[in-house]
N, C-alpha and C positions, 0 to 999 in steps of 0.2 A: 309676491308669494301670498296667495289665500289661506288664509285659517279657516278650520269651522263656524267659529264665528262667524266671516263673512258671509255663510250660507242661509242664514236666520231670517227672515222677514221681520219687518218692524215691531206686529204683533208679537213676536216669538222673542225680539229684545226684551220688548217692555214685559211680558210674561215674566221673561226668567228674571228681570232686574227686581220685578216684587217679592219672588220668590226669593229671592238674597237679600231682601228686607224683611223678608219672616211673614207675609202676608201668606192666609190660605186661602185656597181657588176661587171661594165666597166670597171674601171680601177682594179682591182681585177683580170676580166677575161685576162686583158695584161699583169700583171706580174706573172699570173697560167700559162699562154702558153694554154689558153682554152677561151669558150664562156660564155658569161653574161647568157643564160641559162644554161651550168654544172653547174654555182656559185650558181644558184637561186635552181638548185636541191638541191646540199651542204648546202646550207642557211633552207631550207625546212626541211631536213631528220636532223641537229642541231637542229631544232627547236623542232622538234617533240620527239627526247631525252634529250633534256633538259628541253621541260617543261613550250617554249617562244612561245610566238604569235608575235616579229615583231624584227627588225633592232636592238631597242635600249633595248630593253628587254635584247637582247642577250650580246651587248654590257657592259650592267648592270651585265648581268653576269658573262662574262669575268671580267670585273675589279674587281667584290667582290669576286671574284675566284681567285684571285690570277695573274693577267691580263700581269703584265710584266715575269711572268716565261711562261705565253701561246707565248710570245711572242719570247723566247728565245727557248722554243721547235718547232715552227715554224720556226724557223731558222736552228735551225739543223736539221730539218724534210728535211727540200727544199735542206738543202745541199748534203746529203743524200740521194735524190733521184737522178734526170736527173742532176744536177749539174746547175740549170738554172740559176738561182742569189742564193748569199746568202742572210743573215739575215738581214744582214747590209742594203743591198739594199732594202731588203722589209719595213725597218724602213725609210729608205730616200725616197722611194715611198711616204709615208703617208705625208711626207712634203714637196714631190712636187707636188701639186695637182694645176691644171691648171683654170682659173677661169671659167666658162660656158660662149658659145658664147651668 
């Protein structure tokens, strides 16, 4: 049996999984090696297979889905791909988040 879930592409994992770390598109878009609009398409094209209309919906849904295994396949997703950060760094991103000027 398939869930929405399975219908995500990897980008669309790792998206929503920074999104349930509290990251915004911005810094999202600097540790993807991409622009705050790909994020916003990724965030768009999740929403509309999953079934959410906004940030914390999604969010909602990551964690009663199961939120720290999205988070451990986002790691090995990223590692796997270009080699750009691993997982570890995508978890320490979420906790260095810089205060707004």
């Amino acid at each position: 049996m398939t869930t929405p879930r399975d219908h995500l592409t990897s980008k669309e994992i790792e998206v929503a999984t920074l999104v349930w770390q509290g990251l915004t598109n911005r810094e999202i878009g600097k540790l993807t090696g991409t622009t705050e609009q790909v994020v916003k398409n990724h965030l768009r094209s999740a929403f509309d297979k999953l079934g959410v209309w906004s940030r914390l919906e999604l969010a909602m849904y990551v964690a009663s889905h199961g939120g720290q295994s999205w988070t451990e396949e986002a790691g090995r997703l990223r590692d796997s791909s270009l080699g750009r950060c691993s997982g570890q760094e995508i978890r320490a991103g979420a906790n260095a988040r810089t205060p707004p000027l």
